[in-house]
PQR file of N, CA, C, O and H, with PARSE charges and radii, in Angstrom:
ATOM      1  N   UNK A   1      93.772  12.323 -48.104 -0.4000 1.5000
ATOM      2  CA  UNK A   1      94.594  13.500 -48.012 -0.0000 2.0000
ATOM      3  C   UNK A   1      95.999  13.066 -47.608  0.5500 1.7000
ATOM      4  O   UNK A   1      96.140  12.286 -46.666 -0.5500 1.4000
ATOM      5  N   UNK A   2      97.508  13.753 -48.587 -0.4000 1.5000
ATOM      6  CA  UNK A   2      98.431  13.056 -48.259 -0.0000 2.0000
ATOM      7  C   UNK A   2      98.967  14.299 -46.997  0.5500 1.7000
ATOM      8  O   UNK A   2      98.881  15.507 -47.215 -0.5500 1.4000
ATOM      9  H   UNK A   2      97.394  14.387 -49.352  0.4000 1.0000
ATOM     10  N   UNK A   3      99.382  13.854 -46.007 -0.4000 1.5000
ATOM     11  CA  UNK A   3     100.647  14.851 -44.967 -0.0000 2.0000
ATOM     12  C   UNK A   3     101.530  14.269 -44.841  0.5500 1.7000
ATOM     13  O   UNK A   3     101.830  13.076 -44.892 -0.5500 1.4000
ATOM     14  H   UNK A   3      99.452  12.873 -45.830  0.4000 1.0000
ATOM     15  N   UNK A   4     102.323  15.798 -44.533 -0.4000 1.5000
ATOM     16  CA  UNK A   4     103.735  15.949 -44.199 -0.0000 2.0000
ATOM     17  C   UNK A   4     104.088  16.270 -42.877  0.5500 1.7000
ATOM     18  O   UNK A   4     103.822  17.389 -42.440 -0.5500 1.4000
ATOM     19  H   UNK A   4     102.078  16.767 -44.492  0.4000 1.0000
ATOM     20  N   UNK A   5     104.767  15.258 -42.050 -0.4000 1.5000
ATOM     21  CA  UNK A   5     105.315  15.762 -40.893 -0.0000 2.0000
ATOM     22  C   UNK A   5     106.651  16.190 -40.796  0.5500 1.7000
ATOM     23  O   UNK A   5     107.648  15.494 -40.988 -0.5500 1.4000
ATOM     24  H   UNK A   5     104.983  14.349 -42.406  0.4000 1.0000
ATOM     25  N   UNK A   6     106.600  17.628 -40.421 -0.4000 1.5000
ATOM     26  CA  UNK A   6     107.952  18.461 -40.199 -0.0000 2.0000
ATOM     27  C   UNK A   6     108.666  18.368 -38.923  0.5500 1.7000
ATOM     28  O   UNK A   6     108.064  18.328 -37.850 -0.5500 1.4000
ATOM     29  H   UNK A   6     105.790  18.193 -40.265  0.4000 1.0000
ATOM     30  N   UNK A   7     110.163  18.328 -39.043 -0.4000 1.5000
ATOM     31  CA  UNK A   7     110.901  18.427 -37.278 -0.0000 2.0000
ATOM     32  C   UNK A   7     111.384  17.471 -36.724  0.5500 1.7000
ATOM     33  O   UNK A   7     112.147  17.592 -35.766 -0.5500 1.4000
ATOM     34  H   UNK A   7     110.652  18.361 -39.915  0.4000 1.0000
ATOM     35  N   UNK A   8     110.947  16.083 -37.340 -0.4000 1.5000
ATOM     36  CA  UNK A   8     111.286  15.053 -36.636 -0.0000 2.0000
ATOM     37  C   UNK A   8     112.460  14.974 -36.643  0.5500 1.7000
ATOM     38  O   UNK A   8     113.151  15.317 -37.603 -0.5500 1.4000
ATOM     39  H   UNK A   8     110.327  15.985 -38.118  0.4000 1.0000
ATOM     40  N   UNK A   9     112.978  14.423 -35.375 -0.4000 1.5000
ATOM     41  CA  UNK A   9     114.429  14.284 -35.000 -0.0000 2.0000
ATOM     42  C   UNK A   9     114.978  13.004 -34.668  0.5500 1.7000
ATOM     43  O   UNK A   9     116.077  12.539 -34.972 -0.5500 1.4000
ATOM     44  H   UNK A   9     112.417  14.145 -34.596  0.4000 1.0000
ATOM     45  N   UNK A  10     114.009  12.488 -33.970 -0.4000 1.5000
ATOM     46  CA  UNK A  10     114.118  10.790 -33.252 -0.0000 2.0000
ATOM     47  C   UNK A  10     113.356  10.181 -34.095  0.5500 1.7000
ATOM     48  O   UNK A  10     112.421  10.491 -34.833 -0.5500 1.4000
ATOM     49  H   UNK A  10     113.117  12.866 -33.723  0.4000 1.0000
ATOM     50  N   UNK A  11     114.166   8.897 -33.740 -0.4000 1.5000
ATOM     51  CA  UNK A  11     113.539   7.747 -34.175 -0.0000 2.0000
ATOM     52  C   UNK A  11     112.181   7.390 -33.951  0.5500 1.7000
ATOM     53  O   UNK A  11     111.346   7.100 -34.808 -0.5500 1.4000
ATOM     54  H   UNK A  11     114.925   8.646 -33.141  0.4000 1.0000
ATOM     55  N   UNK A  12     112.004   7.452 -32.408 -0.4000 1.5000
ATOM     56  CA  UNK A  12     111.245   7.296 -31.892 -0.0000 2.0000
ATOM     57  C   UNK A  12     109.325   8.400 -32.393  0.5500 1.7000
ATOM     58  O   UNK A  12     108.127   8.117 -32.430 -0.5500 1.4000
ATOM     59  H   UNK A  12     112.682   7.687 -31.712  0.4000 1.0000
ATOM     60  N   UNK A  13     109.976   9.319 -32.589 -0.4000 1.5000
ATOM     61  CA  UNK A  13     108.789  10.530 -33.284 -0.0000 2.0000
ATOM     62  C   UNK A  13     108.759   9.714 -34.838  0.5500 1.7000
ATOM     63  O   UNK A  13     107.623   9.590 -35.295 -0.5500 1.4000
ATOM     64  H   UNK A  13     110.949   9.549 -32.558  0.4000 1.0000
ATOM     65  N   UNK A  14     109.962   9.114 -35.740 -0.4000 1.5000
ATOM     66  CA  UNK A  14     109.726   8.568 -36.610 -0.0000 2.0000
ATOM     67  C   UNK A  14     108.802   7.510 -36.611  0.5500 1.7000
ATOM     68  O   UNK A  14     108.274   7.304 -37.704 -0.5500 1.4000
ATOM     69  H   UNK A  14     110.885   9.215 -35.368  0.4000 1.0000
ATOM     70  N   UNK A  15     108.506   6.871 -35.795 -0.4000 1.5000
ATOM     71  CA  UNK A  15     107.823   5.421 -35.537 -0.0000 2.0000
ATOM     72  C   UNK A  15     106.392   5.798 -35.354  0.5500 1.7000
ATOM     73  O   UNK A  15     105.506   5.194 -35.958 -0.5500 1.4000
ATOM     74  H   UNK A  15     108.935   7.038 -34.907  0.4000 1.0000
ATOM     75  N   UNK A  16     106.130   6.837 -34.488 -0.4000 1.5000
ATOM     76  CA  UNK A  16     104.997   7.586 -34.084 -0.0000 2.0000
ATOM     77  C   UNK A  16     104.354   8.325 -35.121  0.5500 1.7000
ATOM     78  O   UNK A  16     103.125   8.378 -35.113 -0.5500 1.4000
ATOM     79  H   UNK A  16     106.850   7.327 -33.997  0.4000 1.0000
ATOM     80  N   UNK A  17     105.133   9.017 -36.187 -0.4000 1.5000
ATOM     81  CA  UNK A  17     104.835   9.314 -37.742 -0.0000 2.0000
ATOM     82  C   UNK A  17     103.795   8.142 -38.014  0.5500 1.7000
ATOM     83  O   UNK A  17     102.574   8.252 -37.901 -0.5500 1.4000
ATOM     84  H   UNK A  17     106.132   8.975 -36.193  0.4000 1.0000
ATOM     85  N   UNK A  18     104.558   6.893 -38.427 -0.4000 1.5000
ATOM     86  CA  UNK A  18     104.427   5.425 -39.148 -0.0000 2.0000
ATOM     87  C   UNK A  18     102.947   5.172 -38.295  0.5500 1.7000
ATOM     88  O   UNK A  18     101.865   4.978 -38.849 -0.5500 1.4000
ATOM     89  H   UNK A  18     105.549   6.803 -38.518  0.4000 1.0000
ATOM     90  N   UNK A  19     103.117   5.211 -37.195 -0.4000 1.5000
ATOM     91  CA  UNK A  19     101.788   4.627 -36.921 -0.0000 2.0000
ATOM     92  C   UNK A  19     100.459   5.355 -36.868  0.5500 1.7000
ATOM     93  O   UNK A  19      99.363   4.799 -36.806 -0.5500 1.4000
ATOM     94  H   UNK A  19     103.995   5.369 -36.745  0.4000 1.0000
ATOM     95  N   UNK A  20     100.678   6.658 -36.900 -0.4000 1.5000
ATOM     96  CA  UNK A  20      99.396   7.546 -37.008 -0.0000 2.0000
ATOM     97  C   UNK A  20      99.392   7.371 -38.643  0.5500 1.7000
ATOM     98  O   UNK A  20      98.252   7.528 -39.079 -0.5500 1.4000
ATOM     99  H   UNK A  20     101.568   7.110 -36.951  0.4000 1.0000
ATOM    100  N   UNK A  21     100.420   7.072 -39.721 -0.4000 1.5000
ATOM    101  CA  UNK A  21      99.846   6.682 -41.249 -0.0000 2.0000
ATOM    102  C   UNK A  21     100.343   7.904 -41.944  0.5500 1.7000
ATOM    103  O   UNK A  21      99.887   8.181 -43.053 -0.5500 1.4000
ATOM    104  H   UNK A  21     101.346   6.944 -39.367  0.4000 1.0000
ATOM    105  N   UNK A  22     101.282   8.688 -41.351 -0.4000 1.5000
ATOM    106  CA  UNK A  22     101.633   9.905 -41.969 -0.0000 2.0000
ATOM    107  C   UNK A  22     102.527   9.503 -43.075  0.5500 1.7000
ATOM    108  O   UNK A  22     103.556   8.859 -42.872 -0.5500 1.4000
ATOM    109  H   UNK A  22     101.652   8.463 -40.450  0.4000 1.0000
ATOM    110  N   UNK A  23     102.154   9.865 -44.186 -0.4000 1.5000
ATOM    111  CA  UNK A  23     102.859   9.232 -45.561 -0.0000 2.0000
ATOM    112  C   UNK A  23     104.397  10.150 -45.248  0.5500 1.7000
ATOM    113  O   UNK A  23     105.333   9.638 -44.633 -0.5500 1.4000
ATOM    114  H   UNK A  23     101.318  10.388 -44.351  0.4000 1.0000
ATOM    115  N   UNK A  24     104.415  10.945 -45.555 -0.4000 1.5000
ATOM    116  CA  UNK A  24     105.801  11.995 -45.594 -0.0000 2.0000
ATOM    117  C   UNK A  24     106.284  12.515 -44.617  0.5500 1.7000
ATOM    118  O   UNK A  24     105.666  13.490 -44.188 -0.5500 1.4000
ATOM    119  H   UNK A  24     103.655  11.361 -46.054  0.4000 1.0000
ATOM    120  N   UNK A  25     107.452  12.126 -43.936 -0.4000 1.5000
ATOM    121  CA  UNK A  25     108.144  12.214 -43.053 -0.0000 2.0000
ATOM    122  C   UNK A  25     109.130  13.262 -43.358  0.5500 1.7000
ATOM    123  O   UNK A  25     109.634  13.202 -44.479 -0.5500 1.4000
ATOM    124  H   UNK A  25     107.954  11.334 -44.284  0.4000 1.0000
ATOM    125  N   UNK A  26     109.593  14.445 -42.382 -0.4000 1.5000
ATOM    126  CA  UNK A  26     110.904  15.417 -42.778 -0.0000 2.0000
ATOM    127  C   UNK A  26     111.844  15.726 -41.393  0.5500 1.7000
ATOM    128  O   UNK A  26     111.339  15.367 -40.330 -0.5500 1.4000
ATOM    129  H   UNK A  26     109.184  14.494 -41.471  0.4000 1.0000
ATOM    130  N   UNK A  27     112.860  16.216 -41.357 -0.4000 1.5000
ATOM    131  CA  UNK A  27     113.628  16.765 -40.435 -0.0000 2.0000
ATOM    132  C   UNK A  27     114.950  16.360 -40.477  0.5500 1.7000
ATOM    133  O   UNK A  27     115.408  15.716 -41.421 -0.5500 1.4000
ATOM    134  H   UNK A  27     113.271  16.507 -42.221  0.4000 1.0000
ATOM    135  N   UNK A  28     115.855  16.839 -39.108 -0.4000 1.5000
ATOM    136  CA  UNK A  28     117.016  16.781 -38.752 -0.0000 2.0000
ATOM    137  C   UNK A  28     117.295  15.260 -39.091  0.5500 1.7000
ATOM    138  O   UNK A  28     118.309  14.951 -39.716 -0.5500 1.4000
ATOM    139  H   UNK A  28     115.483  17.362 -38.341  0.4000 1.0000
ATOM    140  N   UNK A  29     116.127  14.061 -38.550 -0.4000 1.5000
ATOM    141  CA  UNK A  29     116.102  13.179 -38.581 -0.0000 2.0000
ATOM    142  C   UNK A  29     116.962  12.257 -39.819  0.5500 1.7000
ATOM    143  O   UNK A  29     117.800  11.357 -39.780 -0.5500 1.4000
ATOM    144  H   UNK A  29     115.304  14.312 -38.042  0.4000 1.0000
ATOM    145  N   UNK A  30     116.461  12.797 -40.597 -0.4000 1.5000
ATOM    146  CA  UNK A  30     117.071  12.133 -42.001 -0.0000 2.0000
ATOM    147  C   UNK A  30     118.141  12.999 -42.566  0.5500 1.7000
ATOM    148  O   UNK A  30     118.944  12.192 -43.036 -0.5500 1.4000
ATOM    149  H   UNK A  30     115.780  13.529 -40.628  0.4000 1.0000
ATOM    150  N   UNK A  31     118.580  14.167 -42.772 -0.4000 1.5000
ATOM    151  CA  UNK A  31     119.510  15.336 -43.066 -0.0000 2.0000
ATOM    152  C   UNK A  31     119.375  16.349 -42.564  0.5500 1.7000
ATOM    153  O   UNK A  31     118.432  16.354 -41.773 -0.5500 1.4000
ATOM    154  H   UNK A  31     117.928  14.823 -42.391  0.4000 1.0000
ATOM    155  N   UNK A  32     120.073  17.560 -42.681 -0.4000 1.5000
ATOM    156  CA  UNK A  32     120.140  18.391 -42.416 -0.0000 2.0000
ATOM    157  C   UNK A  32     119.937  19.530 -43.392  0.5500 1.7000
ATOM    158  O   UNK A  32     120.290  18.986 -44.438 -0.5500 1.4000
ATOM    159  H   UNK A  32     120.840  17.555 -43.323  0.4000 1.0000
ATOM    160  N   UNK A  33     119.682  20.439 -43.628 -0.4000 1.5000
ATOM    161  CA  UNK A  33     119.415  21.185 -44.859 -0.0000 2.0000
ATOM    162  C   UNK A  33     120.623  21.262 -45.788  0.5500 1.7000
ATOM    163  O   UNK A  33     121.788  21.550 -45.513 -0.5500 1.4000
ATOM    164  H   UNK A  33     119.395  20.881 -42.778  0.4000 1.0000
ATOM    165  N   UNK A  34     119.989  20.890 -47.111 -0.4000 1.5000
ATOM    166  CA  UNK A  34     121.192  20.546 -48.363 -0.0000 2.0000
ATOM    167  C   UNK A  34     120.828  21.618 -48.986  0.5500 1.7000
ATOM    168  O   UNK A  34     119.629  21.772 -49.222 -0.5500 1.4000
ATOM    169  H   UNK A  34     119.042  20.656 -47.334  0.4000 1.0000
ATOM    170  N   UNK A  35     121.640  22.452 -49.332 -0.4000 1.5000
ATOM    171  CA  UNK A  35     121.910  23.483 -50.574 -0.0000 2.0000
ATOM    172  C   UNK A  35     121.718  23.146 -52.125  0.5500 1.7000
ATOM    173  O   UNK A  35     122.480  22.469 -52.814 -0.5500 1.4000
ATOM    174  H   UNK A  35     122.613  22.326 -49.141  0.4000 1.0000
ATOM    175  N   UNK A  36     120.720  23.668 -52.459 -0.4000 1.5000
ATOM    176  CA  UNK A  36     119.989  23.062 -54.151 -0.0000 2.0000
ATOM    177  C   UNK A  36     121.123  22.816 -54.943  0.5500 1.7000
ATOM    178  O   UNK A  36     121.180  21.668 -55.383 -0.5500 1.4000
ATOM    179  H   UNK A  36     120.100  24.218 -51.899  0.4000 1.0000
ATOM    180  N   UNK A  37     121.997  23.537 -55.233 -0.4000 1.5000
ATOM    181  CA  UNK A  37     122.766  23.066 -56.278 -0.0000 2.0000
ATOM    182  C   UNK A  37     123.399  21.809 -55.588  0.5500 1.7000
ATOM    183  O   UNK A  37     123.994  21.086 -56.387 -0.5500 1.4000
ATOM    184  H   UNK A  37     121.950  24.469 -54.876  0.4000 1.0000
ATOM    185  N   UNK A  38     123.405  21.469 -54.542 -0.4000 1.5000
ATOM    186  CA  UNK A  38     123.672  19.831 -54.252 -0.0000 2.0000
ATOM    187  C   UNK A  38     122.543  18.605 -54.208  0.5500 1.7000
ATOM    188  O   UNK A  38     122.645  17.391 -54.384 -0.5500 1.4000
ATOM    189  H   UNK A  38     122.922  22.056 -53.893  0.4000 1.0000
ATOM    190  N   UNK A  39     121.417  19.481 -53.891 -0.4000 1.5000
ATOM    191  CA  UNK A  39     120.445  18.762 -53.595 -0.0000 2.0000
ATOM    192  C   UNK A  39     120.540  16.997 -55.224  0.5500 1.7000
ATOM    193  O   UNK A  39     120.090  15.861 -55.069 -0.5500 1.4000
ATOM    194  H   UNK A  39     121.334  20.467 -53.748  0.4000 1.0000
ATOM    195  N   UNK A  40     120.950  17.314 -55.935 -0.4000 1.5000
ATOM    196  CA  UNK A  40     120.882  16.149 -56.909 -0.0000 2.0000
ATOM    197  C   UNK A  40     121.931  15.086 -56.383  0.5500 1.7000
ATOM    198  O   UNK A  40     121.536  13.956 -56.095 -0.5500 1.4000
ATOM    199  H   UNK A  40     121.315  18.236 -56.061  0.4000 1.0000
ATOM    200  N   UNK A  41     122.879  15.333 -56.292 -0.4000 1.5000
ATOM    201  CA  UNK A  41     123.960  14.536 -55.822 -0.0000 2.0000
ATOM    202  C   UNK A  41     123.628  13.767 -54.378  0.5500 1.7000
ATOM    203  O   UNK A  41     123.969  12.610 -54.132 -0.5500 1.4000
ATOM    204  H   UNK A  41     123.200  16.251 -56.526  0.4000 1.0000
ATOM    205  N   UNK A  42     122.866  14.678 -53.438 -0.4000 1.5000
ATOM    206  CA  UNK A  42     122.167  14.260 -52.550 -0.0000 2.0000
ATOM    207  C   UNK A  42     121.186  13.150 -52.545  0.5500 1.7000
ATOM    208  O   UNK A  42     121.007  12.417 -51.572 -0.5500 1.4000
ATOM    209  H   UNK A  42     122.590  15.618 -53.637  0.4000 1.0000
ATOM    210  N   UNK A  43     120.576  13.059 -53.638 -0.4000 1.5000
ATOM    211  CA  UNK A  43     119.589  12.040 -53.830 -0.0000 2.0000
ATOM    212  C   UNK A  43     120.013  11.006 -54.143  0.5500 1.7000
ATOM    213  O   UNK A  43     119.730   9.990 -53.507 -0.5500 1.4000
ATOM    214  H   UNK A  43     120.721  13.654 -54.428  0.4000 1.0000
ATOM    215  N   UNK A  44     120.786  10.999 -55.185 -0.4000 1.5000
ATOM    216  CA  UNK A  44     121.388   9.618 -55.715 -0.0000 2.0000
ATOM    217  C   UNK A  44     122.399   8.924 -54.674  0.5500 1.7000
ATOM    218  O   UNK A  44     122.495   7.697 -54.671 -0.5500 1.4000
ATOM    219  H   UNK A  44     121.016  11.824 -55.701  0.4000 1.0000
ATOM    220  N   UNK A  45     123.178   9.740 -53.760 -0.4000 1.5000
ATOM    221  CA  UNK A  45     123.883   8.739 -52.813 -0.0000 2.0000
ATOM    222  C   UNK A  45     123.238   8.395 -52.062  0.5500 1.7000
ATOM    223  O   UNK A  45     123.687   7.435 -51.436 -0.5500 1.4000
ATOM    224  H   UNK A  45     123.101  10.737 -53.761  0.4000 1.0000
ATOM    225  N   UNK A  46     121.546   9.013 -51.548 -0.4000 1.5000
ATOM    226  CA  UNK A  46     120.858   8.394 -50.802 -0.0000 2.0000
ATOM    227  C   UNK A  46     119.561   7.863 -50.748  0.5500 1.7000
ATOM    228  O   UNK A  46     118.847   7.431 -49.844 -0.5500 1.4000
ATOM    229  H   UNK A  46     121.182   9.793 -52.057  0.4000 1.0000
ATOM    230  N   UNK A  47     119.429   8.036 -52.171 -0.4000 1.5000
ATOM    231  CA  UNK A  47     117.601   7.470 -52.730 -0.0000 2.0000
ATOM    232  C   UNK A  47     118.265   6.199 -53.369  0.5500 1.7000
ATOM    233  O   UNK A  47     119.279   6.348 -54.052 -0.5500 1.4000
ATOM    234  H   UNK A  47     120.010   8.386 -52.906  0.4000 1.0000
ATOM    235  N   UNK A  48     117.711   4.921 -53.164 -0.4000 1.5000
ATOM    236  CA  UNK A  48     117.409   4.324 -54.717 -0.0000 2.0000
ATOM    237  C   UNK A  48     116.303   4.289 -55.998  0.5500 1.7000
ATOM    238  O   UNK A  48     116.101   3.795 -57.108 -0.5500 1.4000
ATOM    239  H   UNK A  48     116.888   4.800 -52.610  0.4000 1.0000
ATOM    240  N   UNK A  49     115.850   5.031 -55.168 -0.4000 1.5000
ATOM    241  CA  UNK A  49     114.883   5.192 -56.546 -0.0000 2.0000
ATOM    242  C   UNK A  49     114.752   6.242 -57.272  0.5500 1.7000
ATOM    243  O   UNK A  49     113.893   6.460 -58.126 -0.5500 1.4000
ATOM    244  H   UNK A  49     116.014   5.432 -54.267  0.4000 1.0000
ATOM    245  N   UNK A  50     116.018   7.211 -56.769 -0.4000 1.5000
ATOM    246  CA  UNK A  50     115.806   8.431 -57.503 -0.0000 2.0000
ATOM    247  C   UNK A  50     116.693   8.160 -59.255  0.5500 1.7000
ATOM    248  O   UNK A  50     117.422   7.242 -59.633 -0.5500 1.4000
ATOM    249  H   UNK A  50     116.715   7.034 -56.075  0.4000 1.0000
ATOM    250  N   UNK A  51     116.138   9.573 -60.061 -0.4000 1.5000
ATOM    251  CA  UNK A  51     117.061   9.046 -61.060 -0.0000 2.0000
ATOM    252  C   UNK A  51     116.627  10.714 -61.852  0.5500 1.7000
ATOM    253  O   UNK A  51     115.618  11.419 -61.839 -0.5500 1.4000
ATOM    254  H   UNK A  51     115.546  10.319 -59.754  0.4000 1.0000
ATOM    255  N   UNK A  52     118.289  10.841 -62.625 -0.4000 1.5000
ATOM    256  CA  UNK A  52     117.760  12.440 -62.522 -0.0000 2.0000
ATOM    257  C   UNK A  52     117.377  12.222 -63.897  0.5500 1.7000
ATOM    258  O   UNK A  52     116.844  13.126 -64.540 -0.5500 1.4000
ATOM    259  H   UNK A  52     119.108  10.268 -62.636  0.4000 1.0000
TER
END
């Protein structure tokens, strides 16, 4: 079963994600909420593996 952990803010809750094996990580932590019609532009300056 894949989960998603919501909220994370710290690093530290990030690490704690990683070691309980939680595949998908979300929150303040990494951005802040992006507005869809940006959300593409968003990815590519900060994914490399994205590709539209």
């Amino acid at each position: 079963m894949s989960m998603v952990s919501e909220g994370i803010e710290t690093k530290e809750q990030v690490k704690a994600m990683e070691e309980m094996g939680v595949e998908y990580i979300q929150g303040f932590y990494f951005s802040r909420p992006v507005p869809e019609d940006s959300f593409p532009e968003f990815l590519m300056k900060n994914n490399k593996g994205y590709k539209q």
